[in-house]
C-alpha positions as CSV (number, residue, x, y, z in Angstrom):
1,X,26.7,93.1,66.5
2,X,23.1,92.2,67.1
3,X,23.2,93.7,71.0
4,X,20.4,94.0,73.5
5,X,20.4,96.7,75.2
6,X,18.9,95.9,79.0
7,X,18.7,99.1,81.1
8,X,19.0,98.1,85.0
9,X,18.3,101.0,87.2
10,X,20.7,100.1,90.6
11,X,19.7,102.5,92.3
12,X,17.2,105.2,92.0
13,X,18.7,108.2,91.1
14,X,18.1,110.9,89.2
15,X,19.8,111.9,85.9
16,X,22.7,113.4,86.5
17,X,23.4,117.0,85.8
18,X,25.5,117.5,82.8
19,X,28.7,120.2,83.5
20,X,31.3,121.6,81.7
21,X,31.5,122.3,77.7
22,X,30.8,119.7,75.0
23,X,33.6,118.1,73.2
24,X,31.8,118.5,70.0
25,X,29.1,120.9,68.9
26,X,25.9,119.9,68.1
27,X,25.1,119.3,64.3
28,X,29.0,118.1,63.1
29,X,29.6,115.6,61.3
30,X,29.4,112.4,62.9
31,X,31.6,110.6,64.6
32,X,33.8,113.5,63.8
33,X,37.6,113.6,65.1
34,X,37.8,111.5,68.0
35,X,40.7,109.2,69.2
36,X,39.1,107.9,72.7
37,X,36.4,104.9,73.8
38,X,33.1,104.4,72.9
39,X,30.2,102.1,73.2
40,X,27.6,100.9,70.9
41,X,24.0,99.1,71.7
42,X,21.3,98.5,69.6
43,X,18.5,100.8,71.6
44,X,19.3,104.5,71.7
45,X,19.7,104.9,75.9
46,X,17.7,107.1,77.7
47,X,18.7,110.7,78.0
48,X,19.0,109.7,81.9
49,X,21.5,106.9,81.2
50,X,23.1,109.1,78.7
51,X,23.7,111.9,81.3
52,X,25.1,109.5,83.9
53,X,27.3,107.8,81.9
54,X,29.3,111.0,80.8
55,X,30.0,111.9,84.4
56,X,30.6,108.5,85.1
57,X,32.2,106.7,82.5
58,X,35.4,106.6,80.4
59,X,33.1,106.1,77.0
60,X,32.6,109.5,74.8
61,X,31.2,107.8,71.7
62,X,28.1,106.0,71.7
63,X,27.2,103.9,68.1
64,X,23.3,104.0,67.6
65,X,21.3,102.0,64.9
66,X,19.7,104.5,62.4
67,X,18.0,102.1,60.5
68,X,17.6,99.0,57.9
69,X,15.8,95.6,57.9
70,X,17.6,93.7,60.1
71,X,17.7,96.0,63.1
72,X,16.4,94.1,66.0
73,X,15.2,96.3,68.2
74,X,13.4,99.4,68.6
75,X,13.9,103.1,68.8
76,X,11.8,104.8,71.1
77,X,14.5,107.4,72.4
78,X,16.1,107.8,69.0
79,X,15.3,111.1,67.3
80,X,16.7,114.3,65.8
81,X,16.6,115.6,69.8
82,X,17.9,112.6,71.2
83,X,21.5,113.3,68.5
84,X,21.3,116.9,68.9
85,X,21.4,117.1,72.9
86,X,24.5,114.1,72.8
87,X,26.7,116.1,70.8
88,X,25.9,119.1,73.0
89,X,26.9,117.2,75.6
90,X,30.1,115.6,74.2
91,X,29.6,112.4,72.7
92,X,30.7,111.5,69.5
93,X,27.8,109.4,67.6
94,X,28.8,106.7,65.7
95,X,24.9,105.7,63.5
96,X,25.0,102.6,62.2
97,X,22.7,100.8,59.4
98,X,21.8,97.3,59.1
99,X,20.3,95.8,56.1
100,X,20.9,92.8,53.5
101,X,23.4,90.4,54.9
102,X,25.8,88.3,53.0
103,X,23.9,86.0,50.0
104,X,25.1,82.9,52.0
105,X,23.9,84.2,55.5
106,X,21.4,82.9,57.3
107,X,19.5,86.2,57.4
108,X,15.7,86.1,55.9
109,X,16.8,89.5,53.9
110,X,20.2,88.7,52.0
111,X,21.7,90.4,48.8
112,X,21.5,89.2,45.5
113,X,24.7,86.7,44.5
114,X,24.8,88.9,41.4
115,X,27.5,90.9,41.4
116,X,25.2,93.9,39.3
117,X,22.4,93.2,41.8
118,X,24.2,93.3,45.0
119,X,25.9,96.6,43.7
120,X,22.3,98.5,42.7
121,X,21.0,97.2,46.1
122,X,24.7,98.5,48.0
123,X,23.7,101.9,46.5
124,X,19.6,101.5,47.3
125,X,20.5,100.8,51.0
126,X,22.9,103.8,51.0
127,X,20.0,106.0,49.6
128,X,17.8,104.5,52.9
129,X,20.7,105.3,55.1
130,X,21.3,108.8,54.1
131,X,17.6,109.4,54.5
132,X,17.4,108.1,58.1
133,X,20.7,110.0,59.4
134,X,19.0,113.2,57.0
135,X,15.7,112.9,59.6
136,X,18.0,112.4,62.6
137,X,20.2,115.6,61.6
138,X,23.3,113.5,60.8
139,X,24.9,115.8,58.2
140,X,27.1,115.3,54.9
141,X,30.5,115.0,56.0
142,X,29.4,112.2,58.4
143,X,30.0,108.6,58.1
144,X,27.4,105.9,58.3
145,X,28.7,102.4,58.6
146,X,27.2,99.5,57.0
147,X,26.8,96.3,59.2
148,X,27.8,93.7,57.4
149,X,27.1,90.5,60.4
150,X,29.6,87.0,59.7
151,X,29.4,85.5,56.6
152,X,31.6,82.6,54.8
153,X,34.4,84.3,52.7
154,X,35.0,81.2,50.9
155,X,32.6,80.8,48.6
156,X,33.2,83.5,45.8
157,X,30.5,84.2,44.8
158,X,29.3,85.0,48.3
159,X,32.7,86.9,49.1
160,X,32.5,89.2,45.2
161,X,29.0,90.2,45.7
162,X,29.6,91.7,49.2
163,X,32.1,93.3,47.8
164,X,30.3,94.6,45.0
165,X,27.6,95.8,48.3
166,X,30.0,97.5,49.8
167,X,31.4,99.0,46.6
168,X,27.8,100.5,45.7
169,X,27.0,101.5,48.9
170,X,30.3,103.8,49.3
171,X,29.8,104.9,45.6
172,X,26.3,106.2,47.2
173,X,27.0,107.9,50.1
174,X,30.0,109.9,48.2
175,X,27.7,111.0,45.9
176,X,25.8,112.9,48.6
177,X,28.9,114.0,50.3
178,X,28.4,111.5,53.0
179,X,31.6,109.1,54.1
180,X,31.3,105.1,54.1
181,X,32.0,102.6,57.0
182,X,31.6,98.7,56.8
183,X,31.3,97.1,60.8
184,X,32.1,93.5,60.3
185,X,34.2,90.5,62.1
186,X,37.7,90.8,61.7
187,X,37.6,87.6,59.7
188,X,35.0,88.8,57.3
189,X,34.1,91.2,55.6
190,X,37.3,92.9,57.1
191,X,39.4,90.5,55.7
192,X,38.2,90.1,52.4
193,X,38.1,93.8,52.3
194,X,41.8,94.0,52.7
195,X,42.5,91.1,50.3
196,X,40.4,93.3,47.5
197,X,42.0,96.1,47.8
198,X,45.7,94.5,47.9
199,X,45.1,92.2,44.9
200,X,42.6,93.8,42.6
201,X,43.5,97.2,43.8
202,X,40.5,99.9,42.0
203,X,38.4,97.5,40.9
204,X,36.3,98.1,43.9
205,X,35.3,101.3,45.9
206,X,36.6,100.9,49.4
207,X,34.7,102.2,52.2
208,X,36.6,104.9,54.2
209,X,36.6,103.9,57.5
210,X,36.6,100.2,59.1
211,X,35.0,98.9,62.2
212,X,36.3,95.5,63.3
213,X,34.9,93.3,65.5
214,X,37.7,91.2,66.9
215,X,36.8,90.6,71.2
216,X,40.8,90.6,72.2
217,X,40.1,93.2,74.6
218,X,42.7,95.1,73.7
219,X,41.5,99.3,73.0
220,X,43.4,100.2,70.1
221,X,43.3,100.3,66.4
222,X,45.9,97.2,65.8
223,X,44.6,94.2,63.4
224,X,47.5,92.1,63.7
225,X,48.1,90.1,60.5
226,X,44.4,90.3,59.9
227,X,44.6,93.7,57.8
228,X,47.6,94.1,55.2
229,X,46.7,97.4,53.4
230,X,47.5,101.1,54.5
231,X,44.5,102.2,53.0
232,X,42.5,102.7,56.4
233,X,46.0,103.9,58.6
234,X,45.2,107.6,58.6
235,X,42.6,107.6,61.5
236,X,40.0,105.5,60.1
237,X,39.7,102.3,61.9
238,X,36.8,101.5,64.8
239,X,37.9,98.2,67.2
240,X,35.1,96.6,68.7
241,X,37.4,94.5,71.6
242,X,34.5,93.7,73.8
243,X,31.2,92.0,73.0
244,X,28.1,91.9,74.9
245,X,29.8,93.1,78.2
246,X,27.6,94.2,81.3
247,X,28.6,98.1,82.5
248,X,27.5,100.2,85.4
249,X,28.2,103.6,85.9
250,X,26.4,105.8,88.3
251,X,24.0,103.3,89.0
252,X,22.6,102.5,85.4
253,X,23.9,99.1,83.7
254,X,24.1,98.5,79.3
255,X,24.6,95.5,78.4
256,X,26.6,96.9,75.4
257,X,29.7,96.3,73.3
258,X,33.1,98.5,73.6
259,X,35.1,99.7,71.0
260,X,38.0,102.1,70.9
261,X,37.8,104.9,68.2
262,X,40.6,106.6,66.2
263,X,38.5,108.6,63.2
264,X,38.6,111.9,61.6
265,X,41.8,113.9,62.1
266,X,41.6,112.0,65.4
267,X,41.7,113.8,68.6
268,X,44.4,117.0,68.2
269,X,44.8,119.8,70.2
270,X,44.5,123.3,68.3
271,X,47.3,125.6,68.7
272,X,48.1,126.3,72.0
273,X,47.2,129.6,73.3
274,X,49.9,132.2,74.7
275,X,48.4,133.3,77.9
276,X,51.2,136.0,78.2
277,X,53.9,137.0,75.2
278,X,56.9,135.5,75.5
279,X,56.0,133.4,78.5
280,X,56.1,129.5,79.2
281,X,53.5,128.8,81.5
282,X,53.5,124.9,80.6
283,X,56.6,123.6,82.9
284,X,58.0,120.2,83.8
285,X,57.5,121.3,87.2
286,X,56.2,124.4,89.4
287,X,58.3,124.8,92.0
288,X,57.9,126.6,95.4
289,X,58.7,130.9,95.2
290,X,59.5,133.5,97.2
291,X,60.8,136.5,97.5
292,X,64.4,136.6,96.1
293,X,63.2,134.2,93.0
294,X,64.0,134.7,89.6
295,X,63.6,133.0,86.5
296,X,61.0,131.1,83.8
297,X,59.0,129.7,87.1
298,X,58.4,132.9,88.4
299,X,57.5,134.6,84.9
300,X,54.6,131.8,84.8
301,X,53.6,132.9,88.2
302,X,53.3,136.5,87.2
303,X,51.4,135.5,83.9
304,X,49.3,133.5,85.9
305,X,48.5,136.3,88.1
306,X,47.8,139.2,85.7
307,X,45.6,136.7,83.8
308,X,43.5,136.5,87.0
309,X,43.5,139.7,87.6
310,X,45.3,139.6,91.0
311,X,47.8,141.6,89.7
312,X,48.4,144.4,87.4
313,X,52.5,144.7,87.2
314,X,54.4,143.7,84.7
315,X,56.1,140.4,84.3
316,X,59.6,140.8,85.3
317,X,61.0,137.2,85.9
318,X,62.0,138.3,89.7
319,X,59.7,137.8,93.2
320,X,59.1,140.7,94.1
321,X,56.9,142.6,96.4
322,X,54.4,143.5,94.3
323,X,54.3,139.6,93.6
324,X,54.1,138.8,97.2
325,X,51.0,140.9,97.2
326,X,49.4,139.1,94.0
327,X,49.7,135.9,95.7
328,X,48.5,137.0,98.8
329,X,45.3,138.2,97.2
330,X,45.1,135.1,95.2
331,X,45.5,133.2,98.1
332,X,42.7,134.6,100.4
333,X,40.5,134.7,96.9
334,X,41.4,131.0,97.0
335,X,40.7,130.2,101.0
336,X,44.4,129.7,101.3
337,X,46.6,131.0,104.1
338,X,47.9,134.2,102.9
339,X,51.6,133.7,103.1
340,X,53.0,135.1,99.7
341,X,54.9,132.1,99.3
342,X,53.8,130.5,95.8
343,X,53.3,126.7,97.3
344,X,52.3,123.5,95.5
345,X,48.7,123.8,96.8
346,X,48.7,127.6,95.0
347,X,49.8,127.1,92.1
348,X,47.5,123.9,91.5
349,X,44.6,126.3,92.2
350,X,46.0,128.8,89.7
351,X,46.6,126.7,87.4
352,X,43.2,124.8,87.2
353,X,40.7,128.1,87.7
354,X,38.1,128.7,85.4
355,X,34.9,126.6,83.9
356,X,34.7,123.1,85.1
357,X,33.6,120.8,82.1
358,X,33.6,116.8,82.0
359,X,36.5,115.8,80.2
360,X,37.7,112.6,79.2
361,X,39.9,110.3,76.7
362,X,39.4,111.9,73.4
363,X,38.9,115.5,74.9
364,X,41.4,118.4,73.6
365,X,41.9,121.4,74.1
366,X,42.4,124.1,76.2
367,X,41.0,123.4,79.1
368,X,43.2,120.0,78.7
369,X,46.4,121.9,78.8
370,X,44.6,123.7,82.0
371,X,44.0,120.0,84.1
372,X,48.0,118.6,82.3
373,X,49.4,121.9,84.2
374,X,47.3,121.6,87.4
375,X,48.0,117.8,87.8
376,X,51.9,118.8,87.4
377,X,51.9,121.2,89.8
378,X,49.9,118.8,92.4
379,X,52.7,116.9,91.9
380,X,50.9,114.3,89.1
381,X,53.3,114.9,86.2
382,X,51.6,114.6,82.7
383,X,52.8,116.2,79.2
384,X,50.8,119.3,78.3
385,X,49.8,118.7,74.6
386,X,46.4,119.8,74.9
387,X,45.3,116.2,74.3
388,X,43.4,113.7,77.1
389,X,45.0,110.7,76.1
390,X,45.1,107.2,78.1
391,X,47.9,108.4,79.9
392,X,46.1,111.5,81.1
393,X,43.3,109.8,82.0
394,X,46.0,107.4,84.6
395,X,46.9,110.1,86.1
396,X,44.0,111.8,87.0
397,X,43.4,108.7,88.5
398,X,46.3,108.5,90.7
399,X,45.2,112.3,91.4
400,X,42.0,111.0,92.5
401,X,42.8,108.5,94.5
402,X,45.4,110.5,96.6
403,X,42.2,113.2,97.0
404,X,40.2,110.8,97.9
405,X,37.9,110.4,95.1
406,X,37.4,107.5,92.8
407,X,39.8,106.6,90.5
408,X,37.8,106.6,87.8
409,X,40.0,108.9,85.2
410,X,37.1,111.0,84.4
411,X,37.6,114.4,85.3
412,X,34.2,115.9,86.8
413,X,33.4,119.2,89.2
414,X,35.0,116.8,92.0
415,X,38.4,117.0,90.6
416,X,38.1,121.0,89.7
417,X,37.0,120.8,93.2
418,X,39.6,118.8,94.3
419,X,42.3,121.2,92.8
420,X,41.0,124.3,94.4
421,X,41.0,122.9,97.8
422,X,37.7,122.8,97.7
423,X,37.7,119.1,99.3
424,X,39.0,117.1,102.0
């Protein structure tokens, strides 16, 4: 991994303003359930490039060196505030420690080639670890990946005792409820990982999540040929596809590595809310009412309406008058031209009122379902599933571009905006 982090203010502005709710609270466990992009560096970024980037960029995890010998760099933004405020914010951290490298590395601090050594110091380093995430207020629960940088699987007794490392260092970390990661290269430690626990299955204690390093550029979870075992299927798996990549959002460039993130439970919606009993509000499409309309389309409306308290009668499936008048008031509420008619432009603006937070791949939720329905109704069809997968994030995209915005698949108060006619 061994990344620089460069900061390259562009331009000179300010920190952005954070908006909108966090994807995570503050004080989870870490990474927590995420399936989305991330980033990782070795210096903690300023709260400034921090801020920016989440309005600006597609990343929602950030991976941040907590500690151990061979980090090579320092920390002067890392601290319990610096994690706390991030997961109020949204991201999903990702700590990382990095101490003895492989026996035959070229590292000045390398484990032991004894396989009883290697495992003792595995389960000393995991004692250092849980320590440094303990001051930084990463919790039990969370996992802390070991970096573990390219070594030469051949040799076996190199190969045996970093499997012995690994072993002791997972044993560790379960001991104090904490959950084990290895980051390695694909052809490493990744490998022989896989190789171990296929042939002499039990023998050692596999870490529970893996980070691969393996610069295809592709953002998913897939290892090709290079990872045999199901043991690390069930959302457990890190990709790091790009390596030392220059970024720039809002005017701030990283020189930083991207990885793509599927951990935890990964990211699920929760049940979906019933706005109104026994009423569908989440339709393939949202068509244009008027008086004389009946059916599921105009039930929606009339949920709609009574949910924003334009309207107070019940929900009779037919366009009546006393809907005419709801979406007159909604529609000078809204700056519209009070027609009555439910148009495209009214129900987007129904459909997407309320808060306004950041949201992103990996964000779930309710107010995910909210942006799937109001991108329908504008005519940008999505699946409502609660979930802002890649596919959501395209077609926000295509909504921004035909608003006028940049197509950058991050929703911000410009696409709210955007959907309430507030634009343009």
């Amino acid at each position: 991994m061994s990344v620089r982090l460069v900061f390259t203010v562009v331009l000179g502005l300010a920190a952005a303003l954070f908006a909108g709710g966090p994807a995570t609270a503050a004080g989870k466990p870490a990474p927590g359930s995420f399936t989305g992009y991330a980033f990782d560096t070795c210096e903690a970024p300023a709260q400034a490039v921090m801020d920016t980037w989440w309005q600006s960029s597609p990343y929602a995890g950030v991976g941040v060196y907590i500690g151990g010998s061979n980090r090579q760099c320092d920390q002067a933004e890392l601290t319990a505030g610096w994690v706390k405020t991030q997961q109020r914010r949204g991201w999903h951290v990702l700590p990382l420690f990095v101490g003895p490298q492989a026996s035959c590395s070229g590292y000045a601090d390398r484990m032991s080639s004894s396989l009883a050594i290697a495992e003792q110091q595995g389960r000393q380093q995991a004692g250092l670890a849980i320590q440094a995430a303990r001051s930084l207020g990463i919790k039990a629960k969370s996992t802390i990946y070991y970096d573990l940088e390219d070594y030469d699987i051949a040799p076996d007794d190199c190969r045996r005792a970093a499997l012995s490392f690994v072993s002791g260092w997972t044993k560790a970390l379960h001991s104090k409820k904490y959950r084990s990661g290895v980051y390695s290269n694909i052809a490493a430690a990744i490998t022989s990982l896989d190789y171990a626990d296929r042939v002499d299955h039990g023998h050692y204690t596999m870490p529970d999540d893996i980070w691969f390093a393996w610069a295809n550029d592709h953002a998913d979870v897939k290892t090709a040929s290079w990872v045999r075992t199901d043991t690390w299927d069930d959302h457990a798996r890190v990709h790091q596809y790009a390596v030392d990549t220059t970024e720039s959002y809002g005017g701030y460039s990283l020189v930083m590595d991207a990885d793509w993130v599927d951990t935890g439970a990964g990211s699920v919606a929760p049940r979906a809310k019933q706005l109104c009993r026994g009423v569908d509000v989440d339709l393939r499409a949202y068509p244009q009412l008027k008086v004389g309309k009946r059916g599921p389309a105009v039930e929606a409306a009339q949920c709609l309406l009574r949910r924003q308290h334009f309207s107070k009668a019940a929900i009779s499936g037919r366009y009546d008058k006393k809907t005419v008048a709801a979406v007159k008031k909604a529609q000078k509420r809204l700056h519209e031209k009070a027609t009555g008619k439910l148009t495209r432009t009214t129900w987007t603006a129904l459909l997407a009122r309320g808060s306004d937070p950041v949201l992103k791949v990996g964000s779930s939720g309710e107010t995910v379902r909210r942006l799937q329905r109001a991108l329908t109704a504008s005519g940008t069809r999505t699946p409502v599933d609660g979930v802002y997968s890649t596919k959501t994030a395209k077609a926000v995209a295509r909504f921004q571009r035909k608003s006028g915005l940049p197509a950058t698949g991050v929703v911000t108060v410009a696409v709210w905006d955007a959907f309430l006619g507030r634009i343009g």
